[in-house]
C-alpha positions as CSV (number, residue, x, y, z in Angstrom):
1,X,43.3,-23.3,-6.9
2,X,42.4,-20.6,-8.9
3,X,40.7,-17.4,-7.9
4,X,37.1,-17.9,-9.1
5,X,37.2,-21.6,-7.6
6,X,37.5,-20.2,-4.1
7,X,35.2,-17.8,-4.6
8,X,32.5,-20.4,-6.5
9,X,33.2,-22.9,-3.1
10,X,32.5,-20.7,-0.7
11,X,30.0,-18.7,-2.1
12,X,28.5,-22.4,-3.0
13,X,29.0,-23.9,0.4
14,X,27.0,-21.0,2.2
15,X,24.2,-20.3,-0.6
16,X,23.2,-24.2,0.2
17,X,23.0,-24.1,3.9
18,X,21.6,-20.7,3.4
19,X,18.9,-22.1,1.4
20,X,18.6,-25.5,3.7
21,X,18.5,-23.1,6.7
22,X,15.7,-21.2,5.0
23,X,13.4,-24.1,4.5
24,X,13.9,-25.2,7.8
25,X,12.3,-21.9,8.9
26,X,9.4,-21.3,6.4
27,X,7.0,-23.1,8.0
28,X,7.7,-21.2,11.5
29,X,5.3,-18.2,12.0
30,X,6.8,-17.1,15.3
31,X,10.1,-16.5,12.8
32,X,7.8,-15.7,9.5
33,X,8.5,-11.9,10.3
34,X,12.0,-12.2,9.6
35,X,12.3,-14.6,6.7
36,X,15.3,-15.4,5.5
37,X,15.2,-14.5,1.8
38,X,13.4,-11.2,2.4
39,X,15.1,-7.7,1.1
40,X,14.2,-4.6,1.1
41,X,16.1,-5.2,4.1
42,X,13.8,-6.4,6.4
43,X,15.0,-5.9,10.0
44,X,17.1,-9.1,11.5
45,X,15.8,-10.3,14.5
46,X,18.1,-10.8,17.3
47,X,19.0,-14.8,17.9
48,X,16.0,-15.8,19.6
49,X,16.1,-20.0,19.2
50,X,18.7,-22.4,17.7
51,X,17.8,-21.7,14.1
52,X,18.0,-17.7,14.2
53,X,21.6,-17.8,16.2
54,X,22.4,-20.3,13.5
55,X,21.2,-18.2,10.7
56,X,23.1,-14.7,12.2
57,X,26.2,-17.0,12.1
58,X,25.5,-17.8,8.8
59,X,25.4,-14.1,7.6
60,X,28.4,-13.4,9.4
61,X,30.2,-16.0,7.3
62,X,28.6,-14.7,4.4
63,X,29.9,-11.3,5.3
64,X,33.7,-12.9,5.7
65,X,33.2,-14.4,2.1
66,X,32.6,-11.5,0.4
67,X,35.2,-10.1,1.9
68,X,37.3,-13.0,-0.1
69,X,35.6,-12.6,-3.4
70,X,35.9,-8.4,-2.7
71,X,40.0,-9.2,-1.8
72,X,40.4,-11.2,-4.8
73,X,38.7,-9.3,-7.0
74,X,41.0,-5.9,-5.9
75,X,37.4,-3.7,-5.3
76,X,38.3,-1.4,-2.5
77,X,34.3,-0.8,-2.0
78,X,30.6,-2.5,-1.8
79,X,28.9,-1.3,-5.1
80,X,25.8,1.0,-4.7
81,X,25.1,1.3,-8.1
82,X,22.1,-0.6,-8.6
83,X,21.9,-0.5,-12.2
84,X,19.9,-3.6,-13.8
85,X,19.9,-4.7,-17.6
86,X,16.3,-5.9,-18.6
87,X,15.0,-7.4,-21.6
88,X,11.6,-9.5,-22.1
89,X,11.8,-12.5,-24.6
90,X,9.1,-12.8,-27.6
91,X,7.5,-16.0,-25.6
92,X,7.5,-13.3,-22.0
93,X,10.5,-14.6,-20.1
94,X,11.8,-11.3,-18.5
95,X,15.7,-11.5,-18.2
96,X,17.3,-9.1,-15.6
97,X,21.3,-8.7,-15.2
98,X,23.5,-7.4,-12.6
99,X,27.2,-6.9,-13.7
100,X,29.4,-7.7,-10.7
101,X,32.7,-8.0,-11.9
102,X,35.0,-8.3,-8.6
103,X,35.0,-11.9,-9.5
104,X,34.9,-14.5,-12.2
105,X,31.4,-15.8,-10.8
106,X,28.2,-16.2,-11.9
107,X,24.5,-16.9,-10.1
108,X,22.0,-18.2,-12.6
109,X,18.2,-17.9,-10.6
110,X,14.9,-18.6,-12.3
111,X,12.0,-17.7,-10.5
112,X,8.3,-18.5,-10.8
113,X,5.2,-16.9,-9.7
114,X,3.8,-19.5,-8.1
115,X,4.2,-20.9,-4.0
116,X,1.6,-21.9,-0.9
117,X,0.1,-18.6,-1.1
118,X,-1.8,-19.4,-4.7
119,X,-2.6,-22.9,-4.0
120,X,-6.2,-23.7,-3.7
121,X,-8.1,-25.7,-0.9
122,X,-7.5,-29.2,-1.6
123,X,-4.3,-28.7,-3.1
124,X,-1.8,-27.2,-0.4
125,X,1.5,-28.6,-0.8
126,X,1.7,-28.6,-4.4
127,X,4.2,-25.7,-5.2
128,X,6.8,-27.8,-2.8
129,X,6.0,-31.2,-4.3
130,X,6.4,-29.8,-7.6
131,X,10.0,-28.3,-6.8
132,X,11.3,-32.0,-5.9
133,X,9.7,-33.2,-8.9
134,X,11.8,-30.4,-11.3
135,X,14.6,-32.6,-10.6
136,X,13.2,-35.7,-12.1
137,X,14.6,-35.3,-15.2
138,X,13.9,-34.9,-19.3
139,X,14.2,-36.9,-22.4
140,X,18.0,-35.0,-22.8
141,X,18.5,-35.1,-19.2
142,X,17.5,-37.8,-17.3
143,X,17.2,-38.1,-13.9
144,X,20.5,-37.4,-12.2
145,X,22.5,-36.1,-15.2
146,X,21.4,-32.0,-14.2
147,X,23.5,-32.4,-10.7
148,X,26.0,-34.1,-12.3
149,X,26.8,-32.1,-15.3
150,X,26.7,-29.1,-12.2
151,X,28.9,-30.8,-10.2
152,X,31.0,-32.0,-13.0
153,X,31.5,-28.1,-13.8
154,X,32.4,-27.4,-10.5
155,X,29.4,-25.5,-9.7
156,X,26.3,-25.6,-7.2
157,X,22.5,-25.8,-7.5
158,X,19.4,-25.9,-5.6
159,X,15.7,-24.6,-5.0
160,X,13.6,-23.6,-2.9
161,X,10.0,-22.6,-2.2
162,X,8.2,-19.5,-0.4
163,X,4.3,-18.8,0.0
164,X,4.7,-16.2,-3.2
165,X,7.4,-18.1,-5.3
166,X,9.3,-21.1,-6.0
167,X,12.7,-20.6,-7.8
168,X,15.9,-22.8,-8.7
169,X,19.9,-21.3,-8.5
170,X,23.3,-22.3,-10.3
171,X,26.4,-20.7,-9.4
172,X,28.8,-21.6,-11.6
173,X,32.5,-19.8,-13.1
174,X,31.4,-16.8,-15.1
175,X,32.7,-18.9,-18.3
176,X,30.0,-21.6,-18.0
177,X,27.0,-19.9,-17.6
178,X,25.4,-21.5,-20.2
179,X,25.5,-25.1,-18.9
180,X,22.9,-23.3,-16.4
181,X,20.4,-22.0,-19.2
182,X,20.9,-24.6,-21.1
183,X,19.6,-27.1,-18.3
184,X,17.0,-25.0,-16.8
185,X,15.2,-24.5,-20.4
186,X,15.2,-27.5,-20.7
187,X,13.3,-28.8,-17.8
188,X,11.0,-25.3,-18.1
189,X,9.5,-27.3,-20.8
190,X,10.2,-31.0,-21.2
191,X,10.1,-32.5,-17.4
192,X,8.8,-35.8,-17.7
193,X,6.6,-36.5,-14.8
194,X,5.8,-40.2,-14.3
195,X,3.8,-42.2,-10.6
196,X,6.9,-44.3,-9.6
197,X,8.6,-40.6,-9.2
198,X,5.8,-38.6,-7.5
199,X,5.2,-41.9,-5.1
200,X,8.8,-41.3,-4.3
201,X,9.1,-37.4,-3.7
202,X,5.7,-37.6,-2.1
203,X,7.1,-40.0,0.8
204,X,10.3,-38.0,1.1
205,X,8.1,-35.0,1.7
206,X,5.9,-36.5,3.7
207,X,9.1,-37.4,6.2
208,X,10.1,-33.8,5.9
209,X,7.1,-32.6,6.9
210,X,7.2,-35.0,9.9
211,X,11.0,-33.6,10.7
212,X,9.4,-30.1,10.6
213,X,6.1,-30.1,11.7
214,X,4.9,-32.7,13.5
215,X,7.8,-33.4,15.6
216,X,8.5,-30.0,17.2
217,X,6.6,-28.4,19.3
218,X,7.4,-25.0,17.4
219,X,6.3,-26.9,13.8
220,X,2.9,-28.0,16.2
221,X,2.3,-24.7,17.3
222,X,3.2,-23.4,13.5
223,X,0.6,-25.1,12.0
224,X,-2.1,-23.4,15.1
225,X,-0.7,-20.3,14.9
226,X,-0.9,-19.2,10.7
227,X,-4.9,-19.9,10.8
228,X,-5.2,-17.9,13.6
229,X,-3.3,-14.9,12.3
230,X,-4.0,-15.0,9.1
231,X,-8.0,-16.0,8.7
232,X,-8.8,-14.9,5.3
233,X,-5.2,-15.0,3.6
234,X,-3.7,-18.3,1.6
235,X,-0.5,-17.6,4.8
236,X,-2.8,-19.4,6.6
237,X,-2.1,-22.7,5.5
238,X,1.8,-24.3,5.9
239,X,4.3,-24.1,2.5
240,X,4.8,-27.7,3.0
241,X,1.2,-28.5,2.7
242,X,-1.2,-30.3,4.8
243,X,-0.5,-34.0,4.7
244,X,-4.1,-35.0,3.2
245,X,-3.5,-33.1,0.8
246,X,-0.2,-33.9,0.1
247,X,-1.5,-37.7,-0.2
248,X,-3.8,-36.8,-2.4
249,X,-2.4,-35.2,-5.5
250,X,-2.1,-37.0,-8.7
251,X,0.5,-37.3,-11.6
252,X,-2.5,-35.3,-13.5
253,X,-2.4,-32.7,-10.9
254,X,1.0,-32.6,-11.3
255,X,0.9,-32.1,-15.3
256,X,-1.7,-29.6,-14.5
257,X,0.3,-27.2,-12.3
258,X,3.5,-27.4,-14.8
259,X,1.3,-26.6,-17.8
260,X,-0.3,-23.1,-15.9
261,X,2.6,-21.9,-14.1
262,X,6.0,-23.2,-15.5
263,X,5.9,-20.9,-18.5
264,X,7.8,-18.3,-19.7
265,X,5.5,-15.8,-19.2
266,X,5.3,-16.8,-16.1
267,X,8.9,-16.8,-15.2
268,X,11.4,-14.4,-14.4
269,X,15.6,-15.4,-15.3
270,X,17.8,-13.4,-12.8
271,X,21.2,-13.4,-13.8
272,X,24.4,-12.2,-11.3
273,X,27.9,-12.0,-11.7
274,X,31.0,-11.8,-14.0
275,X,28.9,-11.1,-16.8
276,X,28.2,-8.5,-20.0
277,X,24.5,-8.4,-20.3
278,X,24.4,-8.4,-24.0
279,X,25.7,-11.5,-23.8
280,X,23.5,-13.1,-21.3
281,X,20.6,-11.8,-23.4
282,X,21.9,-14.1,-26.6
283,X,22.0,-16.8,-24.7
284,X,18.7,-16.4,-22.9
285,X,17.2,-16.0,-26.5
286,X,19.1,-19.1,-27.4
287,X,18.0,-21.7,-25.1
288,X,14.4,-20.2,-23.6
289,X,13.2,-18.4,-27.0
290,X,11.8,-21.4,-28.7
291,X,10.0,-22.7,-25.1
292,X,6.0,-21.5,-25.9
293,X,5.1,-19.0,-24.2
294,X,1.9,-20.2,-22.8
295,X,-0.4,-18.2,-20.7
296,X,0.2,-15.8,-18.1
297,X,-1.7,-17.1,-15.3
298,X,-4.6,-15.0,-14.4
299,X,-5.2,-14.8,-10.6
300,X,-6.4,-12.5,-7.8
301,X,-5.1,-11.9,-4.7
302,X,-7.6,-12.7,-2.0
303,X,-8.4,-9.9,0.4
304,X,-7.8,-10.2,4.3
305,X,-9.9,-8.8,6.9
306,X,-8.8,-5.7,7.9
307,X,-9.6,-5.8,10.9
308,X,-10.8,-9.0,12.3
309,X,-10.6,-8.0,16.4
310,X,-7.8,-9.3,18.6
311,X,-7.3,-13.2,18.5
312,X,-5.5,-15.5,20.9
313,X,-3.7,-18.9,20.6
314,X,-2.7,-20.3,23.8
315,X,-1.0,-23.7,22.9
316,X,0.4,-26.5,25.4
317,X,2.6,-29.3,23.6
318,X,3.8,-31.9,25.9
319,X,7.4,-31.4,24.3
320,X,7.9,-28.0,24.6
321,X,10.8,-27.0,27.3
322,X,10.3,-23.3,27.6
323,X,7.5,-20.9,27.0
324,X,7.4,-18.6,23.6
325,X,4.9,-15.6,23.1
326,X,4.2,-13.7,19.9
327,X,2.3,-10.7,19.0
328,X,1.8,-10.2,15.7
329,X,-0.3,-7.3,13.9
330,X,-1.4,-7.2,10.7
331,X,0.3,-4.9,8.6
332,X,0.6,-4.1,4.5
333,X,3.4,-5.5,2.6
334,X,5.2,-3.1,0.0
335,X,3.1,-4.5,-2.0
336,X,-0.1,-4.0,-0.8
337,X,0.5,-0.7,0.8
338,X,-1.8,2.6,0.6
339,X,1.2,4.8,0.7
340,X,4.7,3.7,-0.5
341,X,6.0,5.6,2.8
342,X,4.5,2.8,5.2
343,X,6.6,-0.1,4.7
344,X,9.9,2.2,5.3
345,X,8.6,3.2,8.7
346,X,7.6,-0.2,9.9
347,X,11.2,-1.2,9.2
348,X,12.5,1.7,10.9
349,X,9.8,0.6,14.0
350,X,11.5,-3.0,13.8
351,X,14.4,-1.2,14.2
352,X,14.0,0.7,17.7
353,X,12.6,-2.1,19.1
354,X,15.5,-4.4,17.6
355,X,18.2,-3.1,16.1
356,X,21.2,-4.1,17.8
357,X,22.5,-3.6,21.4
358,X,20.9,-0.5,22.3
359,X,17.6,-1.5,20.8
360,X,14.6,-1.1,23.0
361,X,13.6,-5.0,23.2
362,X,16.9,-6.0,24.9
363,X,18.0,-2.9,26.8
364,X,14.7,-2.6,28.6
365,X,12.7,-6.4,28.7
366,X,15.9,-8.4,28.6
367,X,18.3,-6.6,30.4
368,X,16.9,-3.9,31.8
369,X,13.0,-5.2,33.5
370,X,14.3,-8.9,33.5
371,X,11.0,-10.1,32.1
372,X,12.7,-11.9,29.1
373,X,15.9,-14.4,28.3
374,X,15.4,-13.3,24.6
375,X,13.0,-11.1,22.8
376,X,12.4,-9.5,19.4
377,X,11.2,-8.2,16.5
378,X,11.0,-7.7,13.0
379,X,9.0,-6.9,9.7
380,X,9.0,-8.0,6.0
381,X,7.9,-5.5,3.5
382,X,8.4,-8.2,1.0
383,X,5.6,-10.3,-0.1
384,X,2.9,-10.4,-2.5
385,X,-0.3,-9.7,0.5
386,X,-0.7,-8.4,3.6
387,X,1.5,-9.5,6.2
388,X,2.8,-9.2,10.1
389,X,5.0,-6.5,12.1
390,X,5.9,-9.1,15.0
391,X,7.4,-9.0,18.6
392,X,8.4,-12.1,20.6
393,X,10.3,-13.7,23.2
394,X,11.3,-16.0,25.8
395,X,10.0,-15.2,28.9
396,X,12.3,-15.5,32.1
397,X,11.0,-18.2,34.7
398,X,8.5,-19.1,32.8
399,X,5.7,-16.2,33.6
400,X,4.5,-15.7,29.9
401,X,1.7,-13.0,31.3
402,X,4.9,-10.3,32.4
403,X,6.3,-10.8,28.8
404,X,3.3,-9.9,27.1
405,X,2.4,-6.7,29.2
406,X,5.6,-5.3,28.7
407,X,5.8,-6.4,24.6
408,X,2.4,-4.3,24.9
409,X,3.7,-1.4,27.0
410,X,6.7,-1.2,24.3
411,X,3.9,-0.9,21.5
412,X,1.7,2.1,23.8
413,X,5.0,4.2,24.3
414,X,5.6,4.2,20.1
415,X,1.9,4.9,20.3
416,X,2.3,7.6,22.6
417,X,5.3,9.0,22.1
418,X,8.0,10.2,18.9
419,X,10.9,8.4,19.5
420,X,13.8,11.0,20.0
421,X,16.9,12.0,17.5
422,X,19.7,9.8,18.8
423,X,17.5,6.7,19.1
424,X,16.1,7.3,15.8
425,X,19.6,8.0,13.5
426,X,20.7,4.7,15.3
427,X,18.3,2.7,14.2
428,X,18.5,4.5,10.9
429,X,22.4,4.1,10.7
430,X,21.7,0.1,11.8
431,X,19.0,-0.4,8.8
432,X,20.9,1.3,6.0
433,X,24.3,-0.7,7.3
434,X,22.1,-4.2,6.9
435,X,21.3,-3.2,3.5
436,X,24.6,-2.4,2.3
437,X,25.9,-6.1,4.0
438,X,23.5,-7.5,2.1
439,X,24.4,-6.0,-1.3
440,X,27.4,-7.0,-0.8
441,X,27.0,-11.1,-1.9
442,X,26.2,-11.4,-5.8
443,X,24.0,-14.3,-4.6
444,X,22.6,-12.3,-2.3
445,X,21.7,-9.4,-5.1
446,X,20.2,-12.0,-7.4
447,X,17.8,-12.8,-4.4
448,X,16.9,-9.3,-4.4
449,X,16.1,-8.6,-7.5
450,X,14.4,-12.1,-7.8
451,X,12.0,-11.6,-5.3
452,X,11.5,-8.0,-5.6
453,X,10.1,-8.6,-8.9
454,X,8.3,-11.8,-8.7
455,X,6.0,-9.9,-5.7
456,X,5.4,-7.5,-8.2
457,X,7.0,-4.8,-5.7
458,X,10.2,-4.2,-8.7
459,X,13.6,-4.6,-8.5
460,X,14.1,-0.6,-9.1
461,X,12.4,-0.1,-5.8
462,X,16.4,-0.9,-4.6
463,X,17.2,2.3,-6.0
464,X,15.0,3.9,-3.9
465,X,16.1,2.1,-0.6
466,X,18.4,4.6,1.2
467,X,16.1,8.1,0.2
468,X,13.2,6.6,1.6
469,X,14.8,5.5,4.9
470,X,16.7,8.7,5.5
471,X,13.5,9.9,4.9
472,X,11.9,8.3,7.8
473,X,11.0,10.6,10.8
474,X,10.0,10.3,14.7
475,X,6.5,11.4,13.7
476,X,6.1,9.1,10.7
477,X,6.9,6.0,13.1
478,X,4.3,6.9,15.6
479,X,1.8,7.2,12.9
480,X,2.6,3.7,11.6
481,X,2.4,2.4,15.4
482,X,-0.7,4.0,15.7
483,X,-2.4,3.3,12.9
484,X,-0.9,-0.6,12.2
485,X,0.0,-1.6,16.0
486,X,-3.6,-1.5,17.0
487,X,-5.9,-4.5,19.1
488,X,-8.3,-4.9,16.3
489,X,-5.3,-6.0,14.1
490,X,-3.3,-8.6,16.6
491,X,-2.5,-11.9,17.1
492,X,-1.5,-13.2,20.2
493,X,0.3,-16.8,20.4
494,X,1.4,-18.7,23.4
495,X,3.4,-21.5,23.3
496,X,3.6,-23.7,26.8
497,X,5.2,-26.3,27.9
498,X,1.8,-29.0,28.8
499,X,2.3,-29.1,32.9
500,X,2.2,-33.3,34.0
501,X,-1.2,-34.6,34.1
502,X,-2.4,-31.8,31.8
503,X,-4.4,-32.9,28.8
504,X,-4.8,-29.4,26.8
């Protein structure tokens, strides 16, 4: 087999359960802190279910991989050179390419501004629906021929959808990267979208909400917790949708949402790999220049409350084998953020309380007090609105009230106290080794830069990464825990195993 068809198969192989494990978390809020397509390199949190330990295993692999494609390739070192070509078409399609040449492999993303979190009230759902429906097929292409001219190339492709985003991937041999913008022009402006299909995808997501959701006790208490946490923000409602809504939206719905939000203007073509950037732009221009342009959809980000007063969930599901608790504080996203310093901190506060062995979390609740069989944390500076600096864990025997004072009692002593010099350059040395990992996977750098710009945070902001955590001190952590990690801006959810005979 030749060199790139290694690298294509296993980058291919772990992109798709990447992006399969990913979904199956969305919809979680008790893991929303740590999503799995976040950069800026949001803090990992330690395994803490089946899902996260499967995920961590996951990005070891991924780490192995590139290894491969770095061995192949003959590089003797992770780039840091985050230098990004950028060109905007006539019509508003913005290209961005990454050169990565330690293999003959390319990652084709496109990415639209549009998930859950702009969806209106009767429509929740929609963004996800409409994904499964993008693979419906054209006049050209009908339905089928897209995964089987992929396949046929030896390549992989798949989508998925977030609250601020829904975007579609190709990896493919650097040589065929055309086959990929070819297709995905296409469908950008000639899906044909007809009842027999929609009655179709609808049922199938309709099941996969049921697999999710409403046969969990962690999808249960999901759907209880996001309202409660998030009371005047679009997170409140689940990516999948509520299933009323999902019943209820038409073919002219459907035709609706593709006409405002699958445009060029609104769409953003990251493009990763074995590739000269010149000639990605030709071919860009050459199969999305004559797509109109339409409208860039005009929108405005609804405000939260800032702060609301503590709230409380205290759920009992009658499936639910051991107890979970969460606190989670509202917090600004990169995004949203006052000063750009913020977001840096908070991840270096993730950090100290759960940033490896030595982290607080573990050395103190798990090991240390005995209070909890797992417990974590975790922030994501990336998203489009406010969002949450979370701790949680399983509690040991059961006694969900000892768990909680001690999460708190870890939030007073960052209040309280700086945290000293060797506790702080580990966490530091932990987060700046995360990021480099993660720049390490050309799929991975593609997500990046993807998301980074469709929040509207930028992809340059990468550049930026490494100052602005050695940059971090003691003092600005306390001053992020004191001024972010407060009662007025926390959520408290409980999740209990319902006792015989109980009918909460």
């Amino acid at each position: 087999m030749k060199q790139w068809q290694t690298v294509l198969a296993a980058l291919a192989r772990i992109s798709h359960r990447f992006a399969a494990a990913a979904a199956d978390l969305a919809d979680r809020p008790a893991l929303r802190s740590v999503r799995v397509l976040d950069v800026l390199s949001s803090t990992p949190a330690r395994p803490n279910s089946p899902a996260l330990r499967h995920l961590h295993a996951l990005a070891s692999r991924i780490g192995q991989i590139c290894g491969l494609a770095l061995l192949l390739a003959g590089a003797a070192s992770a780039q840091t050179d985050w230098a990004v070509s950028e060109r905007t078409l006539d019509n508003g399609l913005t290209v961005l390419v990454r050169e990565d040449h330690r293999a003959p492999v390319v990652v084709s993303q496109i990415w639209y501004r549009v998930g859950s979190s702009y969806e209106r009230r009767g429509e929740t759902g929609i963004s996800h629906l409409f994904e499964h429906m993008m693979f419906k097929g054209t006049e050209r292409y009908p339905q089928g021929e897209f995964s089987e001219i992929i396949n046929r190339e030896g390549g992989r492709q798949n989508a998925f959808t977030g609250p601020d985003f829904t975007a579609y991937f190709e990896i493919l041999a650097a040589d065929r990267l055309e086959v990929a913008l070819e297709l995905e022009a296409d469908r950008m402006a000639n899906l044909q979208i007809n009842p027999e299909d929609l009655e179709r995808e609808r049922q199938v997501v309709l099941e996969e909400r049921r697999l999710r959701i409403e046969d969990r006790p962690d999808g249960r208490f999901s759907v209880r917790y996001s309202p409660v946490a998030y009371p005047a923000s679009p997170y409140a409602h689940p990516i999948i949708g509520w299933s009323d809504d999902i019943r209820n939206i038409s073919v002219a719905d459907l035709r609706a949402f593709y006409a405002r939000w699958y445009v060029p203007a609104n769409a953003t073509l990251v493009v990763a790999g074995d590739v000269d950037p010149e000639a990605v732009f030709a071919l860009a221009e050459e199969h999305f220049g004559e797509v109109p342009a339409g409208a860039e959809p005009q929108t405005t980000a609804p405000q939260g409350l800032e702060t609301p007063g503590e709230r409380r969930l205290d759920y009992r599901d009658p499936q639910a084998r051991v107890a979970q608790i969460q606190l989670g504080y509202g917090v600004p996203s990169a995004a949203t953020a006052d000063s750009p310093d913020d977001p840096y901190a908070l991840l270096m506060l993730a950090m100290v309380l759960d940033g490896g062995d030595g982290a607080r979390l573990g050395e103190r609740l798990v090991r240390g007090q005995g209070v909890a069989a797992s417990a974590g944390a975790g922030y994501s500076p990336v998203s489009r609105l406010d969002t949450q600096f979370s701790l949680y864990g399983t509690p040991r025997d059961g006694d969900v009230a000892a768990l909680e004072s001690a999460l708190r009692a870890e939030v007073a002593a960052l209040r309280e106290s700086p945290v000293d010099a060797e506790e702080l350059e580990r966490a530091r040395n932990q987060l700046l080794a995360d990021h480099l990992f993660e720049l390490d996977s050309v799929f991975y750098q593609a997500m990046q830069i993807g998301r980074l710009e469709t929040v509207g945070i930028g992809w340059e902001s990468l550049n930026e990464f490494e100052e602005r955590v050695r940059a971090v001190t003691a003092e600005d952590i306390q001053r992020v825990a004191r001024e972010y990690l407060t009662p007025e801006r926390l959520t408290v959810g409980v999740l209990r195993p319902q006792a015989q005979g109980d009918d909460t």
